[in-house]
N, C-alpha and C positions, 0 to 999 in steps of 0.2 A: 464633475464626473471623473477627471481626470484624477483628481485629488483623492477621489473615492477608491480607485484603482490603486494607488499607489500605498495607500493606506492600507486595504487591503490584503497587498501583496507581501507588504513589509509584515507584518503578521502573522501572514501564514507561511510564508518563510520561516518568520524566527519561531514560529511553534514547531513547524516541519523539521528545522535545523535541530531544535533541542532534542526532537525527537530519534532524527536520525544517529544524534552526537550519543545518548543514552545508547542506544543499541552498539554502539562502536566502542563507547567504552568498556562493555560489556563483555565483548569477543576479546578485546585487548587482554582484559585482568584473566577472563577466563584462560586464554590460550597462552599467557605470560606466567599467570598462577598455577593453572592446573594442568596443563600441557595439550598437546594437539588432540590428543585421543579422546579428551574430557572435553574438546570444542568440539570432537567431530559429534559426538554424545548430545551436544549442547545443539547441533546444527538438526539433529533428527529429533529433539524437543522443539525447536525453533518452527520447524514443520508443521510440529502438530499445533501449538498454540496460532499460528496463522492459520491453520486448517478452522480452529475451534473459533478464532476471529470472525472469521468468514460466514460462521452457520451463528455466531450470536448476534451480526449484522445484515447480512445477508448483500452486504457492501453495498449499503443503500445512502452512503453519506454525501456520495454527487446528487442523486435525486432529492434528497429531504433539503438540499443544497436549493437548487433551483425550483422547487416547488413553493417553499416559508421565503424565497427572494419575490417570485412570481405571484403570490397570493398572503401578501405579508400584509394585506390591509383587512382580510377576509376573516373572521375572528371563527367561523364558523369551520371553513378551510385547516386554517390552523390546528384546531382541535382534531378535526380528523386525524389531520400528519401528524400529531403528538399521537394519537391512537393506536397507528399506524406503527410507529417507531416502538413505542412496548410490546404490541402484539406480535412485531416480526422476530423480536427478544425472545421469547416465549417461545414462539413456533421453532425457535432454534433451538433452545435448550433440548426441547423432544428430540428433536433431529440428532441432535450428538450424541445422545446416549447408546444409540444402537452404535453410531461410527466409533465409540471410545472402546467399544468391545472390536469391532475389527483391529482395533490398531495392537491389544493386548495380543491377539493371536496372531499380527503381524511380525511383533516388536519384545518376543518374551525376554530375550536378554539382558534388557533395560530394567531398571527398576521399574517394578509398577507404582510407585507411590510418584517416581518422577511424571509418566503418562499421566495419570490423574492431575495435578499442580498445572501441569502446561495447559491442563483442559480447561480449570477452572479459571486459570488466569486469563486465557484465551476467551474465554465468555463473556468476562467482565471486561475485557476490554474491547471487545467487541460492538457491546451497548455502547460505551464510550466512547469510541468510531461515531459513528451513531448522531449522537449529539455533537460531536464537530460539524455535521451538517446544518444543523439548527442554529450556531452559532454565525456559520460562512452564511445562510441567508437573509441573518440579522445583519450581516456585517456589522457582528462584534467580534473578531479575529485577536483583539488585544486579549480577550476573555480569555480565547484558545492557547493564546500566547504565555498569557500566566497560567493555566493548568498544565501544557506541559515543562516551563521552568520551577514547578513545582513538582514534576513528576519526577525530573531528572535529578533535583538533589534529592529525592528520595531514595534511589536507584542507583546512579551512579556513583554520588558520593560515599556511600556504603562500600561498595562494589570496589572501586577504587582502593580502600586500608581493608579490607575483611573479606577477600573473595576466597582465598584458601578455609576461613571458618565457614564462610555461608554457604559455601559450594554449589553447585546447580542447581539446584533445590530451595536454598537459602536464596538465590535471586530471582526466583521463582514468587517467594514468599514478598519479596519488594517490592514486584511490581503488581500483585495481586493492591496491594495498602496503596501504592501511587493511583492506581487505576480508582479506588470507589473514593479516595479523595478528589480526581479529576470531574469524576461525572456528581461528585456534590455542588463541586464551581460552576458545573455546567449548567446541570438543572435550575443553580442559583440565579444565575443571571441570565440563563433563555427564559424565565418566567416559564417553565416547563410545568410547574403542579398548578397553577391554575389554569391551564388549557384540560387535565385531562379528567375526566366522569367517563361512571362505568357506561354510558349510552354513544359515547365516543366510539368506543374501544371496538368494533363490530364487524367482522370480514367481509361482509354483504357491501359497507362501504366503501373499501379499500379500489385502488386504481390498480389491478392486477397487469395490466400490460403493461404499463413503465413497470413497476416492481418486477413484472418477469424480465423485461430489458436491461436492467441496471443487475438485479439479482444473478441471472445469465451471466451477463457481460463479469460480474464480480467474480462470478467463480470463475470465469476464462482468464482474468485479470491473476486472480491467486494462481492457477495451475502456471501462465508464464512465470510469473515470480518465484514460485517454490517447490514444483514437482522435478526439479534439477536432484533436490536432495533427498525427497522419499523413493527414486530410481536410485541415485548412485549408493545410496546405502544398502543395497544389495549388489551391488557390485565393485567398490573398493573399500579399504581396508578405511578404518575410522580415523587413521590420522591424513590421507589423501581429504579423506572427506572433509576435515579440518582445515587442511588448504584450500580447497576448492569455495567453501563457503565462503572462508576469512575476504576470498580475491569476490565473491559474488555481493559481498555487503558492501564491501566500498564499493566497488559499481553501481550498485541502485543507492548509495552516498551523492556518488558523484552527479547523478541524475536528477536526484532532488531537487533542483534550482529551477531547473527549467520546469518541471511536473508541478509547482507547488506554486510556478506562477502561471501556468497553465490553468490551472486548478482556482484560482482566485480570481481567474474573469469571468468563474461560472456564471456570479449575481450579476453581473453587468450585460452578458451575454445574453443572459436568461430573461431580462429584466427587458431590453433596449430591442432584442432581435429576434424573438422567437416568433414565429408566423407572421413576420413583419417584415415589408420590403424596404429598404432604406440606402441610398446611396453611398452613405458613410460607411457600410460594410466591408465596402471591396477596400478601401482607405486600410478602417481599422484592419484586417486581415492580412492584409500584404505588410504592414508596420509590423504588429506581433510575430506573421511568420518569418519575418527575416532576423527578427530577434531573435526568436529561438535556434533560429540557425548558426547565428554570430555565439550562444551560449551554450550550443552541444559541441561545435566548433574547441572552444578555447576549454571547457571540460576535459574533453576525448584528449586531446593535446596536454593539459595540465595532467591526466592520469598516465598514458604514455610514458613521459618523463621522469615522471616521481614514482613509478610502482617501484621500484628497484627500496628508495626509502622506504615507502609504505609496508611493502611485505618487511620490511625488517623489523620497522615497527609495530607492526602487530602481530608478526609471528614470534619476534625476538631469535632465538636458538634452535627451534623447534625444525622449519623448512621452509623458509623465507623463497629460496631458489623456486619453490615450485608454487606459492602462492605468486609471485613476480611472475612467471611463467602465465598464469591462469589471468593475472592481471593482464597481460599482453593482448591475447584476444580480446576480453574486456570492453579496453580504452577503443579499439573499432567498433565496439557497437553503441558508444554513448552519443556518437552525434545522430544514428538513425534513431535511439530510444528518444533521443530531447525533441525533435521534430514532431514526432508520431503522439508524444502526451500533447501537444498543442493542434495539431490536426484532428486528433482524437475527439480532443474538448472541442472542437468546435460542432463534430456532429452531437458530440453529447450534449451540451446545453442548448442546442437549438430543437428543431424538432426533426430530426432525423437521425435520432437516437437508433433507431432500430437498425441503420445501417450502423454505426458504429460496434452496437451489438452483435449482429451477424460477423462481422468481422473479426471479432475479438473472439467468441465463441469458436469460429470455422479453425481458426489459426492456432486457437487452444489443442481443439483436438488432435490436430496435425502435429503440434510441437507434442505431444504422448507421444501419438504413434512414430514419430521421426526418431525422439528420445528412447524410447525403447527397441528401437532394431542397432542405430547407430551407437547408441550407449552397447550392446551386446556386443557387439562388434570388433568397437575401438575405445571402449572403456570410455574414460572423464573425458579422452578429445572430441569423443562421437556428443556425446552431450553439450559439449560448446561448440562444435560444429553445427548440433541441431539447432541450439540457440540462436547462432546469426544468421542460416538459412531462415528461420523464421520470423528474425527483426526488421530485416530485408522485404519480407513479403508485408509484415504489416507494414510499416513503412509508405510501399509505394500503394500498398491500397487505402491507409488512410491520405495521403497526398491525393490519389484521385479522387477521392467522394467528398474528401472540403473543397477542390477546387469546382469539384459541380454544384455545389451546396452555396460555396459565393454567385457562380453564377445565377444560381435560383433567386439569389437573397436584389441580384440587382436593376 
């Protein structure tokens, strides 16, 4: 078991890691090559490809997660969740098409052909999402592990000597080719095309309540992460917003450690404890949680110290002093973010998903409405003010509902 775990982890780390690494080097050439204005440009694409992420997944990679771990001997099962995973594909593509027009008459000043690329890129790697799922329930994570060290010499490497030729656009074009190369590895080795027939595929079968739960919860998931930069791009200038972003990537950089081992006890969790009482819970619970605590700990701390390097190095000339700055508030909220992805997962993989959901939905909407008065207000501090007022509150609400969820489990 333990072994399993550790395996696991080690995997979905190092695909996590490459993954998050591609994205940083990305901002780096960009904001070193092209200058602050062209990242701030880059930060409100970035937007929208995670918007377009979101509706070609419908961030259903935790549940296809624990569902192919939970029913991975069920051949009948399976095929559904394969069905399940294209047709929510599908039902997404419809969906963006009307949103890709709001965003044109949000965003005329931008290239339209750039809005388009972040769309399409955003789709396909959405699906791609997707099948990470299908992988973490096999536990085959090494799989995952070589599609994204695959993705990143594609991407990065490029990105790295040729980012003034390929320009935003041009790595736009990268990661479209990385993406349908990932989900070929994928579907290769999740034995994906022999689960699905057209009698699979059918809505009448689908499990709509988790999929509303996970679905919900995704989009509350994407709004904390990335409605920072579709607000403040109506209210400061594109090179703040360049900073601002630069300081918002290495933060959920630095977060990654803990969320990605949080994230890899899904099948163990899913497997060992879901409507199941078991003594070893309260054991494993208090173990995990005080890990994550000792790894949001030395995180929050390790950024603290270094932002002062970091802004330099990723802003280089540009405005180091005010990504440092933004980095500052930051590093306090990395140890309440590492706690809350593993309190989180625990109601997520177990079955009290729907509180986790509620929670992460309620706190979404709150984090709009707090961002938008506060943001009007006090410009970028009101938005990082909004920010930690709300990591705070999930925080102590996901601490309270695992700590009743252990007691339940004992």
């Amino acid at each position: 078991m333990l072994k399993r775990i550790i395996k696991t982890s080690f995997f979905s780390v190092g695909s996590r890691g490459f993954l998050s690494l591609n994205n940083l080097i990305i901002m780096l050439f960009i904001s070193r090559g092209l200058g602050e204005t062209k990242l701030g440009i880059y930060s409100i694409s970035s937007f929208l490809y995670y918007l377009f992420a979101f509706l070609g997944s419908f961030e259903l990679t935790t549940y296809f997660g624990k569902e192919i771990a939970h029913q991975r001997d069920r051949l009948e099962e399976i095929k559904r969740l394969c069905g399940e995973m294209v047709t929510t594909s599908l039902l997404g593509v419809g969906l963006s098409l009307p949103v890709l027009a709001i965003m044109f008459l949000f965003y005329r000043q931008i290239d339209a052909w750039l809005l388009v690329i972040s769309f399409v890129s955003g789709l396909i790697f959405g699906f791609e999402k997707n099948l990470s799922g299908a992988l973490l329930g096999q536990e085959k994570m090494h799989f995952e592990f070589l599609s994204q060290a695959t993705a990143f010499v594609m991407v990065a490497v490029p990105v790295c000597f040729f980012v003034r030729e390929l320009d935003i656009v041009g790595v736009y074009y990268l990661r479209i080719a990385a993406s349908v190369v990932c989900i070929v590895i994928r579907v290769y080795f999740t034995g994906m095309v022999s689960y699905l027939g057209r009698k699979y595929v059918s809505l009448k079968s689908y499990n709509w309540k988790e999929i509303g739960f996970f679905s919900g919860s995704g989009l509350a998931i994407f709004v904390q992460q990335h409605i920072d930069l579709f607000i403040l791009s109506f209210l400061i200038s594109r090179e703040v917003q360049g900073a601002y972003f630069l300081a918002l990537r290495i933060f959920l950089a630095f977060t990654m450690l803990p969320e990605i081992t949080a994230f890899a006890l899904t099948p163990f969790i899913s497997r060992s404890y879901r409507g199941k009482d078991t003594q070893g819970f309260d054991i494993f619970y208090t173990r995990m949680f005080y890990a994550h605590v000792v790894l949001g700990l030395v995180a929050g701390a390790v950024l603290f110290f270094s932002r002062g390097l970091l802004a330099a190095a990723f802003a280089g000339k540009s405005n180091p002093g005010l990504t440092s700055e933004f980095l500052l508030y930051f590093s306090i909220l990395v140890f309440f973010r590492s706690v809350s992805y593993y309190t989180g997962n625990v109601l997520n993989s177990t079955r009290f998903q729907g509180v986790w959901a509620s929670i992460v939905i309620i706190t979404a909407a709150f984090l709009i409405g707090l961002e938008l008065v506060l943001g009007k207000l006090f410009s970028v501090y009101g938005v990082l003010w909004a920010r930690g007022i709300v990591e705070l509150i999930i925080f102590t609400a996901f601490l309270i509902a695992a700590t009743k969820t252990k007691k339940k489990n004992n």
